[in-house]
PAGU-395154 format. One line per 10 residues: for each residue z, x, y of C-alpha. Coordinates in Angstrom, 1 decimal. Each point is the difference from the previous one (the first is absolute). Layout:
<rs>
Z,X,Y ~ ...
</rs>
This chain:
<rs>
-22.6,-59.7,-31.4 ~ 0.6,3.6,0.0 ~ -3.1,1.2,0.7 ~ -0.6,-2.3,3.1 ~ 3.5,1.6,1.3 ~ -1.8,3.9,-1.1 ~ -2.9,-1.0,2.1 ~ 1.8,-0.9,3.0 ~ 3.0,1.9,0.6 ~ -1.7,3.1,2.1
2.4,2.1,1.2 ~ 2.7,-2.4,-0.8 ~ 2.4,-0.4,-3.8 ~ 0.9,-2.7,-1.9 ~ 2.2,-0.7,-3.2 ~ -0.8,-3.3,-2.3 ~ 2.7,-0.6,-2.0 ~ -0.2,-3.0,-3.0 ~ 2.6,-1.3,-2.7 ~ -1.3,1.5,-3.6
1.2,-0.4,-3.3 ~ 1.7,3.5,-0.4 ~ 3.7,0.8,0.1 ~ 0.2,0.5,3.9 ~ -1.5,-3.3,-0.1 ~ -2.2,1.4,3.3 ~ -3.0,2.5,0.7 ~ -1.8,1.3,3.2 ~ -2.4,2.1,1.3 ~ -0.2,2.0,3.2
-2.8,0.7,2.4 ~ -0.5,2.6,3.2 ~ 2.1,2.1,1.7 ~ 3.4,-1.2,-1.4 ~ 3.5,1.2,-0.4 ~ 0.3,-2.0,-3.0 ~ -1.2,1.4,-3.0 ~ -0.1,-1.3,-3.5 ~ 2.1,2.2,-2.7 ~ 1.4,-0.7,-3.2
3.6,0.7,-1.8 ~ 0.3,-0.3,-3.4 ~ -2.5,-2.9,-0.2 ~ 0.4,-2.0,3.3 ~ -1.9,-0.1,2.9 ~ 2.3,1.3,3.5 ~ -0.7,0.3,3.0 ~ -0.4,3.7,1.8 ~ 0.7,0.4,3.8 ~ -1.8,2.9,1.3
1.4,1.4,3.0 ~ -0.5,-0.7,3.5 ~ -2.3,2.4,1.7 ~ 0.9,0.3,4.1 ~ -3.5,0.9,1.6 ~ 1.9,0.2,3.5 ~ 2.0,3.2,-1.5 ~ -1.7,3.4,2.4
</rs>
């Protein structure tokens, strides 16, 4: 499924997120130009927010 979504996002992200047997109980994966990125802490899998870049700003 992943690869249909890396085939046909373009310009666009994504995130697939699916229940696993680990001790979050969760994984995901991120695609594109996001603000989320992945990032670990002492063995689990967080969430990262990038920060919001203003293109309007002269």
């Amino acid at each position: 499924m992943w690869e249909q979504v890396e085939q046909g996002v373009e310009d666009g992200n994504a995130v697939m997120a699916w229940r696993t047997n680990n001790e979050a109980g969760f994984d995901f994966l991120t695609l594109g130009e996001n603000r989320r990125m992945p990032a670990e802490m002492d063995g689990a899998k967080l969430v990262s927010f990038l920060p919001i870049i203003d293109n309007t700003a002269k």
